[in-house]
Structures are given as C-alpha cells and as structure tokens.
mmCIF file as gemmi writes it, N, C-alpha and C atoms, coordinates in Angstrom:
data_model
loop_
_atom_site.group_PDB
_atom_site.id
_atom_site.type_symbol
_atom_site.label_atom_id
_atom_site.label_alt_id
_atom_site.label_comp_id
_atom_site.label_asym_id
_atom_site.label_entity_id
_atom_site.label_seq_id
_atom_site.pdbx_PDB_ins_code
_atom_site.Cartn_x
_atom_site.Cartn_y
_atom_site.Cartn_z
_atom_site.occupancy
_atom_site.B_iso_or_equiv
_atom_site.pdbx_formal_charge
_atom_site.auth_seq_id
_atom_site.auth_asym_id
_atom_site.pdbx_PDB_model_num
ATOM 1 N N . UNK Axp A 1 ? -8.667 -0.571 -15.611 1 0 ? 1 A 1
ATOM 2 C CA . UNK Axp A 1 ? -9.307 0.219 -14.595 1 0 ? 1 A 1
ATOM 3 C C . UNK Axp A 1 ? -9.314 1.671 -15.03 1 0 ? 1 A 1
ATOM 4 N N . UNK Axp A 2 ? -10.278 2.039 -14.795 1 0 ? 2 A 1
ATOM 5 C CA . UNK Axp A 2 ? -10.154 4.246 -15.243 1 0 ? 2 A 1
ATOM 6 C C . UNK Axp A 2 ? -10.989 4.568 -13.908 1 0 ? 2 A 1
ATOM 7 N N . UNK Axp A 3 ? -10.112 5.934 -14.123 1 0 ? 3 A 1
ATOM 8 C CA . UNK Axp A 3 ? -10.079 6.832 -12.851 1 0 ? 3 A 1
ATOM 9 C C . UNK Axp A 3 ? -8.609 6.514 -11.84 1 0 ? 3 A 1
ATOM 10 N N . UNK Axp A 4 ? -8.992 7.396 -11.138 1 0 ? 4 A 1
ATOM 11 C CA . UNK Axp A 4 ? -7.699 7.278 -10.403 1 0 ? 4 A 1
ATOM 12 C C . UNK Axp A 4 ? -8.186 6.619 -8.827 1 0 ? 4 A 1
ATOM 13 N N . UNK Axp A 5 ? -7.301 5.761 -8.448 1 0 ? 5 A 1
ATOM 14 C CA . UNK Axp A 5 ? -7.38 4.706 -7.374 1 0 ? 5 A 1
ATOM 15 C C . UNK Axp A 5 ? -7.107 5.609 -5.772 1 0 ? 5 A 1
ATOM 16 N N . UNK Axp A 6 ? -8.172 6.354 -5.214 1 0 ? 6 A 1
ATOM 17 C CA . UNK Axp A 6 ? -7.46 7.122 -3.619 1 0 ? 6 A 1
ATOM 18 C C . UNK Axp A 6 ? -7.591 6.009 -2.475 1 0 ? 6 A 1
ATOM 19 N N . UNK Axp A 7 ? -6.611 6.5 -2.029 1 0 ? 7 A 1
ATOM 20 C CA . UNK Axp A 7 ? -7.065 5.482 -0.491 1 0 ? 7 A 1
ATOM 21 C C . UNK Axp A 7 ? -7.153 6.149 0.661 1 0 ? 7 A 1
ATOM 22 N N . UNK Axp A 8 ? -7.851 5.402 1.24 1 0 ? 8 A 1
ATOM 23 C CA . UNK Axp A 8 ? -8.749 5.504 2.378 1 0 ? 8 A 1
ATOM 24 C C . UNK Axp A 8 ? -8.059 5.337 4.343 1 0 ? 8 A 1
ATOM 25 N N . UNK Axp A 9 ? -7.837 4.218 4.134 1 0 ? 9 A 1
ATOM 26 C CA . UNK Axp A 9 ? -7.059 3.803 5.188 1 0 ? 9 A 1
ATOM 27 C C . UNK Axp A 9 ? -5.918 2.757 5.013 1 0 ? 9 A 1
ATOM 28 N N . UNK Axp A 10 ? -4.99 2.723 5.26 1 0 ? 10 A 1
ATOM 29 C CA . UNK Axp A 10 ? -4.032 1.244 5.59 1 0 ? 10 A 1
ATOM 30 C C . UNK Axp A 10 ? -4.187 0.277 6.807 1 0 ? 10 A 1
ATOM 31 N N . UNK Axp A 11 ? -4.127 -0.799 6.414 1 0 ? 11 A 1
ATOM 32 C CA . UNK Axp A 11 ? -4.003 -2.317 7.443 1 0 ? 11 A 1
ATOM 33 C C . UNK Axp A 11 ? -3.088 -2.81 7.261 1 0 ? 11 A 1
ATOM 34 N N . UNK Axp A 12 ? -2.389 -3.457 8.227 1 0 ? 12 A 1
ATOM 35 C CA . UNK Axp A 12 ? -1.378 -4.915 7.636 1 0 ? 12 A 1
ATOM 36 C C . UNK Axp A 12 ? -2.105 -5.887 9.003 1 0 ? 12 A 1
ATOM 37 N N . UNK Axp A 13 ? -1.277 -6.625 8.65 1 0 ? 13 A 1
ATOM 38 C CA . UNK Axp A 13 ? -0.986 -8.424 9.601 1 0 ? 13 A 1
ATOM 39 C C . UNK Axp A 13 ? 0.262 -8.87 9.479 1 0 ? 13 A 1
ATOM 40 N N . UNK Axp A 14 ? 0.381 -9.626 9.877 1 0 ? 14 A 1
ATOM 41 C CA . UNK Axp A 14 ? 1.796 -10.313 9.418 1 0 ? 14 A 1
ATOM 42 C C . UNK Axp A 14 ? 2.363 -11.017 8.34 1 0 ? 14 A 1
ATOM 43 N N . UNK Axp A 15 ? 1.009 -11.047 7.569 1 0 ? 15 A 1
ATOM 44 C CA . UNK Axp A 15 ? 1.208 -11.693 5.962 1 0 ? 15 A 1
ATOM 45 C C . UNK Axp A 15 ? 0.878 -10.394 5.206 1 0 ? 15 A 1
ATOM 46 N N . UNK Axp A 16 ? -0.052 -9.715 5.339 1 0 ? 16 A 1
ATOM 47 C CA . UNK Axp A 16 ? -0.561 -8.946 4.288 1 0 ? 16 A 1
ATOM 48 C C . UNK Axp A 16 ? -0.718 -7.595 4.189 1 0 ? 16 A 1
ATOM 49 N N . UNK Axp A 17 ? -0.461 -6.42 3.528 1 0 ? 17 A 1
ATOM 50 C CA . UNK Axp A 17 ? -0.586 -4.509 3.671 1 0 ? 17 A 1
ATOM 51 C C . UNK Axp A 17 ? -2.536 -4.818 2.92 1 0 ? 17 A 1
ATOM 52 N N . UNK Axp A 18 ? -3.012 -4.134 3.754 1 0 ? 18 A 1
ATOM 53 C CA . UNK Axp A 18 ? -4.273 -4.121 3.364 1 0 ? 18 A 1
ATOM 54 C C . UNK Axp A 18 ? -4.66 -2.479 3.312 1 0 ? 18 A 1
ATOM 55 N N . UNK Axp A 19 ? -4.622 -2.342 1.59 1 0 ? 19 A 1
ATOM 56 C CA . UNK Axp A 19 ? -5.056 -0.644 1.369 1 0 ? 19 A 1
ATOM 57 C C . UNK Axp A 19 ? -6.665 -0.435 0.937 1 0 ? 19 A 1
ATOM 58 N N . UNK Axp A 20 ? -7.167 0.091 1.673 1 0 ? 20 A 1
ATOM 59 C CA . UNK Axp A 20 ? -8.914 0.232 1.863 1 0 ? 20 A 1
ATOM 60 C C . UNK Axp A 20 ? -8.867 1.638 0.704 1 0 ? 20 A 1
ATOM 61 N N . UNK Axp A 21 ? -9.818 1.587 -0.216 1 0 ? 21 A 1
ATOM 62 C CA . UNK Axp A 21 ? -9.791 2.523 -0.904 1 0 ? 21 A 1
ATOM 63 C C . UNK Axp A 21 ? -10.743 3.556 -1.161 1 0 ? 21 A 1
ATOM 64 N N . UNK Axp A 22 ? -11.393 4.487 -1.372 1 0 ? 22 A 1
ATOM 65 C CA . UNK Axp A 22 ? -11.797 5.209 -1.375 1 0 ? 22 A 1
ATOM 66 C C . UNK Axp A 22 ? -13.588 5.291 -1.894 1 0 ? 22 A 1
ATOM 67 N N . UNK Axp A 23 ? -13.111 4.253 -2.877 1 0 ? 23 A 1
ATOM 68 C CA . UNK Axp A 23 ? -14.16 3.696 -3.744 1 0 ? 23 A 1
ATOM 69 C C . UNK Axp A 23 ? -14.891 2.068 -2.943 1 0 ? 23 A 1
ATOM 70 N N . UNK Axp A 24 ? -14.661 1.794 -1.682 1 0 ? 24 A 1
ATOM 71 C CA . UNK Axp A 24 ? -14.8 0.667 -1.001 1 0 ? 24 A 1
ATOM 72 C C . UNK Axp A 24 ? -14.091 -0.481 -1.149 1 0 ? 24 A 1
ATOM 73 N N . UNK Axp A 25 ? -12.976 -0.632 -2.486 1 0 ? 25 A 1
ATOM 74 C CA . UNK Axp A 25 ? -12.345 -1.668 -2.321 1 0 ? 25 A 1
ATOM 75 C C . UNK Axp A 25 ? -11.174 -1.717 -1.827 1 0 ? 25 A 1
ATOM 76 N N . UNK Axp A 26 ? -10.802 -3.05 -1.26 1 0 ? 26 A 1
ATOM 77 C CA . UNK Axp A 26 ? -9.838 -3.486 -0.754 1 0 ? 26 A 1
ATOM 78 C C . UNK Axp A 26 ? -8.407 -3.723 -1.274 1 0 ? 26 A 1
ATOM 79 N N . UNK Axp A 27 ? -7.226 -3.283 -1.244 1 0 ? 27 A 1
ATOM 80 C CA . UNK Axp A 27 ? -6.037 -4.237 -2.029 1 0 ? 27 A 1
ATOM 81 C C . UNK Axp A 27 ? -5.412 -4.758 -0.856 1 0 ? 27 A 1
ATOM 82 N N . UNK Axp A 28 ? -4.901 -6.289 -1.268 1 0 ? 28 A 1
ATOM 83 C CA . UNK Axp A 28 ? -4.429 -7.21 -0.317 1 0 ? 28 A 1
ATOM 84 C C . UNK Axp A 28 ? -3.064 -7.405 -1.145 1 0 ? 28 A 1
ATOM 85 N N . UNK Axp A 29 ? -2.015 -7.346 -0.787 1 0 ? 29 A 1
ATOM 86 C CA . UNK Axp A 29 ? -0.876 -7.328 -1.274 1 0 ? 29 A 1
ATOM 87 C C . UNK Axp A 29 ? 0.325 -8.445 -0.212 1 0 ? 29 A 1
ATOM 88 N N . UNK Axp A 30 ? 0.541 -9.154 -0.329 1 0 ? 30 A 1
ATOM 89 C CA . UNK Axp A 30 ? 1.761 -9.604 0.695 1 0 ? 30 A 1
ATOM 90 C C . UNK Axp A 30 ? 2.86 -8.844 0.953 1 0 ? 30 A 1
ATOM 91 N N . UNK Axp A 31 ? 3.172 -8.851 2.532 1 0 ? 31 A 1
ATOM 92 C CA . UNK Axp A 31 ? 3.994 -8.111 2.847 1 0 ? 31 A 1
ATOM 93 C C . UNK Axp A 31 ? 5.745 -8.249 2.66 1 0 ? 31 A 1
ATOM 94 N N . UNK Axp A 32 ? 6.229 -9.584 1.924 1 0 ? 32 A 1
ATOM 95 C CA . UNK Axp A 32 ? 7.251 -9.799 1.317 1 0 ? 32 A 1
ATOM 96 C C . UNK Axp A 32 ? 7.469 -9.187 0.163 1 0 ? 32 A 1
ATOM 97 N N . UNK Axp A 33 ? 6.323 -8.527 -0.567 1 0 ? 33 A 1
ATOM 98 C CA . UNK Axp A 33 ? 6.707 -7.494 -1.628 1 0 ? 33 A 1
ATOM 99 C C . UNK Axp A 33 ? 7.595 -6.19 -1.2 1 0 ? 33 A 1
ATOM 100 N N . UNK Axp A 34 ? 7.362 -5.989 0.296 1 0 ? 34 A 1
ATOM 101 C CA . UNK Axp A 34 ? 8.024 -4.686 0.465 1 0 ? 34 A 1
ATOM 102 C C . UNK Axp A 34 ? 8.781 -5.116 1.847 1 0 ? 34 A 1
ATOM 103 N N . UNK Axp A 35 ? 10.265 -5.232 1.578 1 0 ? 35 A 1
ATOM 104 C CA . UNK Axp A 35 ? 11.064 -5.402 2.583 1 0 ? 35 A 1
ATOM 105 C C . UNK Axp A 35 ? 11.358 -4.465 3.408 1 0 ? 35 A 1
ATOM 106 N N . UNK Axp A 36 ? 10.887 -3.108 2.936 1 0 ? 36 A 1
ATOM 107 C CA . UNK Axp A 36 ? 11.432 -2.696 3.744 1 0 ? 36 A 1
ATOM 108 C C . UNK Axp A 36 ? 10.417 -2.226 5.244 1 0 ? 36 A 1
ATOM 109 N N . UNK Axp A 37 ? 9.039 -2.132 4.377 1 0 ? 37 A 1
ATOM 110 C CA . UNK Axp A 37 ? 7.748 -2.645 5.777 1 0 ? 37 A 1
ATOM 111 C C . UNK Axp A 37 ? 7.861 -3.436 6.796 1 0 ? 37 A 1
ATOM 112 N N . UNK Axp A 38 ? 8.499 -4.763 5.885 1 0 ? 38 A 1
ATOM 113 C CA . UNK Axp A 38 ? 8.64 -5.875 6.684 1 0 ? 38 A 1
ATOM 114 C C . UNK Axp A 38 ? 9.563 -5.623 8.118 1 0 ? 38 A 1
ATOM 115 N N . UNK Axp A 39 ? 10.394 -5.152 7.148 1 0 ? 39 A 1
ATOM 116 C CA . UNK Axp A 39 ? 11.438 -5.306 8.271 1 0 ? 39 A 1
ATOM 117 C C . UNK Axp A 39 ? 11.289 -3.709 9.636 1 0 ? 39 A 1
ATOM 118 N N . UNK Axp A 40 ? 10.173 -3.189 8.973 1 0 ? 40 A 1
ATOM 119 C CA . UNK Axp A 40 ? 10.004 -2.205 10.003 1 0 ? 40 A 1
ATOM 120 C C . UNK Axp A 40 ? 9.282 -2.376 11.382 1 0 ? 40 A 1
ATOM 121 N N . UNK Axp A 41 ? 9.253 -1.386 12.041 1 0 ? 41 A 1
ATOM 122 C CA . UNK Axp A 41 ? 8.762 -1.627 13.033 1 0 ? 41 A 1
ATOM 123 C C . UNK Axp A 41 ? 7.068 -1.465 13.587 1 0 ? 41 A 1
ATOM 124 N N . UNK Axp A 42 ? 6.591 -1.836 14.143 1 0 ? 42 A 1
ATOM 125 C CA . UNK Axp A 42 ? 4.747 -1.41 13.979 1 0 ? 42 A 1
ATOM 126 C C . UNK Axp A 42 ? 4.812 -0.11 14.51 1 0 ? 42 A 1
ATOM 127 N N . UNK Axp A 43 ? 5.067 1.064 15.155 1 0 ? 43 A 1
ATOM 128 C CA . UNK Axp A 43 ? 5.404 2.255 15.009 1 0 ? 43 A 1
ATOM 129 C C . UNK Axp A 43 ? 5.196 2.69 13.956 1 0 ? 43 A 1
ATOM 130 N N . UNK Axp A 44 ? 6.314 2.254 13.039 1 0 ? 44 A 1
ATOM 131 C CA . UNK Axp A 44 ? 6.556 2.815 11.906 1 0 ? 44 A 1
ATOM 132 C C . UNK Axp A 44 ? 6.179 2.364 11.006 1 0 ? 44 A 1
ATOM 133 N N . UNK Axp A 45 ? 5.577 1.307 10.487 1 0 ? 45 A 1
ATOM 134 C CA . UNK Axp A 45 ? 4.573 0.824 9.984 1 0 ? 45 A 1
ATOM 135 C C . UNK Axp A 45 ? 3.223 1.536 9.722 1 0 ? 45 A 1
ATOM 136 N N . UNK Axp A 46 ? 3.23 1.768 11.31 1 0 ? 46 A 1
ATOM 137 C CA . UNK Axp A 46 ? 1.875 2.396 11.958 1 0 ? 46 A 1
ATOM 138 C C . UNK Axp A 46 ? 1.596 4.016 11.219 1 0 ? 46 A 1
ATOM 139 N N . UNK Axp A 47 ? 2.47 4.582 10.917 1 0 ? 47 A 1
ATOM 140 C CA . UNK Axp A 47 ? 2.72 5.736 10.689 1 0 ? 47 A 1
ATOM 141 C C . UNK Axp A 47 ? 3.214 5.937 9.32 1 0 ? 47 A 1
ATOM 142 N N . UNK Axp A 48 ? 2.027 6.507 8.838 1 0 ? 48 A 1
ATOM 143 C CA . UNK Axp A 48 ? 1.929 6.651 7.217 1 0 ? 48 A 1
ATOM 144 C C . UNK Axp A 48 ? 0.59 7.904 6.998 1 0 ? 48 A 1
ATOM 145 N N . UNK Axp A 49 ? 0.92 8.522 5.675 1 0 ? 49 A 1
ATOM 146 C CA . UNK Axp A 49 ? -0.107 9.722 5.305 1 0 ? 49 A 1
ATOM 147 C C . UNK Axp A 49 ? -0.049 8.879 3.852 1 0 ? 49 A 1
ATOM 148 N N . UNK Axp A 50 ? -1.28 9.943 3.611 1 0 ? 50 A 1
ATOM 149 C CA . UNK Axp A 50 ? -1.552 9.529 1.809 1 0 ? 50 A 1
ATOM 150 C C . UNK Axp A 50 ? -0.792 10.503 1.231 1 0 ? 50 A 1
ATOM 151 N N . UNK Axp A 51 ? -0.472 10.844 -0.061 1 0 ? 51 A 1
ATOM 152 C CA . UNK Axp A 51 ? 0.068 11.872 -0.658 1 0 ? 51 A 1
ATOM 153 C C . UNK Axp A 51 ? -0.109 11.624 -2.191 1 0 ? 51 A 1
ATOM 154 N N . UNK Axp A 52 ? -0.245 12.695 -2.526 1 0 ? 52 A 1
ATOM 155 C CA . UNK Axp A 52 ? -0.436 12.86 -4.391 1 0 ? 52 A 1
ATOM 156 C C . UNK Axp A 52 ? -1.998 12.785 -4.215 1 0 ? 52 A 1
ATOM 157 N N . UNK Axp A 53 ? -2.766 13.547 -3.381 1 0 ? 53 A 1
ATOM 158 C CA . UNK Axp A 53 ? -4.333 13.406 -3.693 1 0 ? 53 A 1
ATOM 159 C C . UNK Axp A 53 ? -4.719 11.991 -3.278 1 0 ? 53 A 1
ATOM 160 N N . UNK Axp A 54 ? -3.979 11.466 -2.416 1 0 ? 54 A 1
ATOM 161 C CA . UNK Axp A 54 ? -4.626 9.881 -1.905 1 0 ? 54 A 1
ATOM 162 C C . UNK Axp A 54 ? -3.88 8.907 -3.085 1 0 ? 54 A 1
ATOM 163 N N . UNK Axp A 55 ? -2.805 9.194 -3.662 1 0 ? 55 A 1
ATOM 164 C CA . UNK Axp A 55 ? -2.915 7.939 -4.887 1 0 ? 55 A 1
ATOM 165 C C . UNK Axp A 55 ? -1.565 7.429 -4.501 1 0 ? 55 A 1
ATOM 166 N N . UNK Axp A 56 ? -1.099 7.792 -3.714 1 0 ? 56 A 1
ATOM 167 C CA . UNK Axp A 56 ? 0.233 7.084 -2.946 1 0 ? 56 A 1
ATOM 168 C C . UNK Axp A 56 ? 0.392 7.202 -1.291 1 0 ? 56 A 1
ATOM 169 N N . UNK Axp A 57 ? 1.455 6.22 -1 1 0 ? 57 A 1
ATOM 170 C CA . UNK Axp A 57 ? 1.297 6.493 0.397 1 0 ? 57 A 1
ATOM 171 C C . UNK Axp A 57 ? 2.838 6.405 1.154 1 0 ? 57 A 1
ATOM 172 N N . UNK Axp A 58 ? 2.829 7.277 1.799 1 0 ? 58 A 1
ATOM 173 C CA . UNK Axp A 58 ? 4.41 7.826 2.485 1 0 ? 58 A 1
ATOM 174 C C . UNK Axp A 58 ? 4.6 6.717 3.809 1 0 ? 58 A 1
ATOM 175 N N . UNK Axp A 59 ? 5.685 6.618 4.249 1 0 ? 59 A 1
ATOM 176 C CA . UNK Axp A 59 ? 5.881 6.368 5.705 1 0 ? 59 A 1
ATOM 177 C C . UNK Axp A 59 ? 7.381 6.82 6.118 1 0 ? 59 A 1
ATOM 178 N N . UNK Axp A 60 ? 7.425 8.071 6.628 1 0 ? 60 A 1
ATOM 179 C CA . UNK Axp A 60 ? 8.057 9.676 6.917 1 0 ? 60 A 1
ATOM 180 C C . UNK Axp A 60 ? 9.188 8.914 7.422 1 0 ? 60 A 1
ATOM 181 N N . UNK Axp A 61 ? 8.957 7.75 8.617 1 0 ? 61 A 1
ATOM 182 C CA . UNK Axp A 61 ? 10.217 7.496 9.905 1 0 ? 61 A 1
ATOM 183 C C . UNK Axp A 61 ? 10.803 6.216 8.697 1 0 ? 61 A 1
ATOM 184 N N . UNK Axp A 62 ? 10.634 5.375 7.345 1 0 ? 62 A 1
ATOM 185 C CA . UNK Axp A 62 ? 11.08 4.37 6.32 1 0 ? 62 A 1
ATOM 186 C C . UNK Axp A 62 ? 12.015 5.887 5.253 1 0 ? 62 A 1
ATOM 187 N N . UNK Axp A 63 ? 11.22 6.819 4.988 1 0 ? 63 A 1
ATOM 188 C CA . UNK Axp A 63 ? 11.756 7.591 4.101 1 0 ? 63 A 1
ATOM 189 C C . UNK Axp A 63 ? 11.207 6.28 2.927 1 0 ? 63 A 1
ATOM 190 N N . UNK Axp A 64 ? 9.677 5.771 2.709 1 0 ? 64 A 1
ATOM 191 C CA . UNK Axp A 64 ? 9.395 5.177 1.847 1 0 ? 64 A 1
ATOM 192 C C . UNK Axp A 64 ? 7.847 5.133 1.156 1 0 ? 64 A 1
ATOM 193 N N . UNK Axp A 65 ? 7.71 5.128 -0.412 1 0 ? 65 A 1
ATOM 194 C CA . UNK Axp A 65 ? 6.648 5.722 -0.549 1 0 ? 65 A 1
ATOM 195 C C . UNK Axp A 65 ? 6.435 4.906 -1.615 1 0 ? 65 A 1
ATOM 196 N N . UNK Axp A 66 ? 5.113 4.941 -1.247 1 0 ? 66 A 1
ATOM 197 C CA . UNK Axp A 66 ? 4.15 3.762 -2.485 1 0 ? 66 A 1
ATOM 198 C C . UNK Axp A 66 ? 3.015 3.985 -3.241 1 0 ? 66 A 1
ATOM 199 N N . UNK Axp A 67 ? 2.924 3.76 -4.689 1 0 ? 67 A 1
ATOM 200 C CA . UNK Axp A 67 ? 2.012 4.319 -5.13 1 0 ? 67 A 1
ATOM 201 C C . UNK Axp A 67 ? 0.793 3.012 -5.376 1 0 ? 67 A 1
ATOM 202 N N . UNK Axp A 68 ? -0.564 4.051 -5.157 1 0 ? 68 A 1
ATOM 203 C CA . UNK Axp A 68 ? -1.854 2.427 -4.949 1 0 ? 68 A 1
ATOM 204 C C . UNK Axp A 68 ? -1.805 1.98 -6.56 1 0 ? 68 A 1
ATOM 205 N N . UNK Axp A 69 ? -1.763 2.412 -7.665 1 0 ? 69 A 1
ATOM 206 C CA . UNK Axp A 69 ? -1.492 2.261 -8.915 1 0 ? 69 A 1
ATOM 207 C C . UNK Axp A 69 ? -0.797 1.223 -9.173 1 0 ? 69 A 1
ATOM 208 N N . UNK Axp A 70 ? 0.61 1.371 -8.597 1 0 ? 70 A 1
ATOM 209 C CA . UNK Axp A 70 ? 1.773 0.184 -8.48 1 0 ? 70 A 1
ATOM 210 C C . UNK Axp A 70 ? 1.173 -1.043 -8.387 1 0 ? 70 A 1
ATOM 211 N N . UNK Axp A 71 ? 0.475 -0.982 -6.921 1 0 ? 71 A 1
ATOM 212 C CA . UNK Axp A 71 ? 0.063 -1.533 -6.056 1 0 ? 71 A 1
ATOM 213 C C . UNK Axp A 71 ? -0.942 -2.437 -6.88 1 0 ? 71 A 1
ATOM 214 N N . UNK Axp A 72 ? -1.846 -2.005 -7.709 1 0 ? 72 A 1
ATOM 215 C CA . UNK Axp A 72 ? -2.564 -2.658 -8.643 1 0 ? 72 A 1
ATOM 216 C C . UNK Axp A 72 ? -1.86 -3.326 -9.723 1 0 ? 72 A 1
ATOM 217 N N . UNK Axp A 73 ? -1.172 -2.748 -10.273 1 0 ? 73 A 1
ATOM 218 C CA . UNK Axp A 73 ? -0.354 -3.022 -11.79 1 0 ? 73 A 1
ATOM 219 C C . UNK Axp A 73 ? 0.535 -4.243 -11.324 1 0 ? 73 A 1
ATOM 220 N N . UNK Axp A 74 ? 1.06 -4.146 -10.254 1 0 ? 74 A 1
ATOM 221 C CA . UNK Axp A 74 ? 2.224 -5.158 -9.663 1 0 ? 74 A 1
ATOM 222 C C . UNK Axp A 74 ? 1.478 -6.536 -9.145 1 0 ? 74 A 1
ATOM 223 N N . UNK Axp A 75 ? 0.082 -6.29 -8.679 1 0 ? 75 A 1
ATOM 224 C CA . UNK Axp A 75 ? -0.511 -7.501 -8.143 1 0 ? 75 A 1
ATOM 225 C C . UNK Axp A 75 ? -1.359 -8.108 -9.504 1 0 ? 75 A 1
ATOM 226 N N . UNK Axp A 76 ? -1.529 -7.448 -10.655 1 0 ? 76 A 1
ATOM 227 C CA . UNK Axp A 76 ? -2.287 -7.808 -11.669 1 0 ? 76 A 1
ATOM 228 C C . UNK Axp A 76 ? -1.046 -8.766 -12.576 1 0 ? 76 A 1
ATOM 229 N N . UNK Axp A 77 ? 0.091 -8.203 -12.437 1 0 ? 77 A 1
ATOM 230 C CA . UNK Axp A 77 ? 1.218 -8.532 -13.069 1 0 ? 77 A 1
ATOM 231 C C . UNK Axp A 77 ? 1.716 -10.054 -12.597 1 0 ? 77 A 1
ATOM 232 N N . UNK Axp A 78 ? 1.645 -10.145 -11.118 1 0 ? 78 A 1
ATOM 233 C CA . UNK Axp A 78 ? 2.488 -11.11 -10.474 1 0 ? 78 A 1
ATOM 234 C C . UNK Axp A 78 ? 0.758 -12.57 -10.548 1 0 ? 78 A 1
ATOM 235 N N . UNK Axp A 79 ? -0.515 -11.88 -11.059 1 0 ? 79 A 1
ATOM 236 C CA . UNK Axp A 79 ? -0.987 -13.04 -11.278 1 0 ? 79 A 1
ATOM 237 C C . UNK Axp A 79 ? -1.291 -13.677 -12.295 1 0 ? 79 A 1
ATOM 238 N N . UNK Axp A 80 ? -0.577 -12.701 -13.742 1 0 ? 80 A 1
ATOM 239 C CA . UNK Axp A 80 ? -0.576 -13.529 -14.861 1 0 ? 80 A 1
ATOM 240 C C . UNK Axp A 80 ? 0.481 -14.147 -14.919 1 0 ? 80 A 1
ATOM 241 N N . UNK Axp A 81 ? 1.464 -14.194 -14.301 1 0 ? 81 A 1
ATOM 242 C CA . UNK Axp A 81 ? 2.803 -14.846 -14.166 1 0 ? 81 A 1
ATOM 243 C C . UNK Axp A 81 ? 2.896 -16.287 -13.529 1 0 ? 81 A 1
C-alpha cells in the first residue's frame, strides 16, 4: 500500500472495530484483537479522536491508542497465517 492510511470515522458491533477511512475504505478488524476495547465500556468506546494527522486513533477515558497502519499490517499478517 503507499501513502499514508487517515481515518475518517470509527464503528464497532459486538464482533467487529470498523475504521472508515478517508480514502472510502473500510477496515474490519475483530474486536478480540483489542482487549482492552472489549472490555470497555460503549461510553468509552464511544469516545475516541484521530491523532498523528488521522493515522492513529486515541481513546482519552482507555489511556489507549491505535495506529490504522497496525491495523492494516496486523490484519494482512493474521491472513497469511
């Protein structure tokens, strides 16, 4: 992939973090990758900014932060496996 990945908005469900990106695509990630989402609350879930120019994403009340890069590299990773 080239260029750098911004995002747009965040989604979840109860299976999945859905990061809408800037460029119109979607990343669908399961939400057992990140325990500590999981185990949060929809509040706080709910409550997240972008940061680094859109290429990561904070959630202030977790003290937890994710980069959309990862987010690619880790789901590209876990499907050649």
């Amino acid at each position: 992939m080239t260029g750098t990945a911004s995002g747009k908005a965040v989604h979840f469900d109860d299976r999945h973090l859905h990061v809408e990106l800037e460029d119109g695509r979607v990343i669908s990630t399961p939400m057992h990758w990140y325990p500590e989402l999981q185990a949060a609350t929809l509040h706080q879930v709910g409550n997240y900014a972008f940061i680094c120019r859109g290429t990561g994403i904070e959630w202030p009340d977790l003290d937890y932060h994710l980069s959309i890069q990862s987010m690619l590299a880790y789901a590209d990773e876990r499907r050649v496996a």
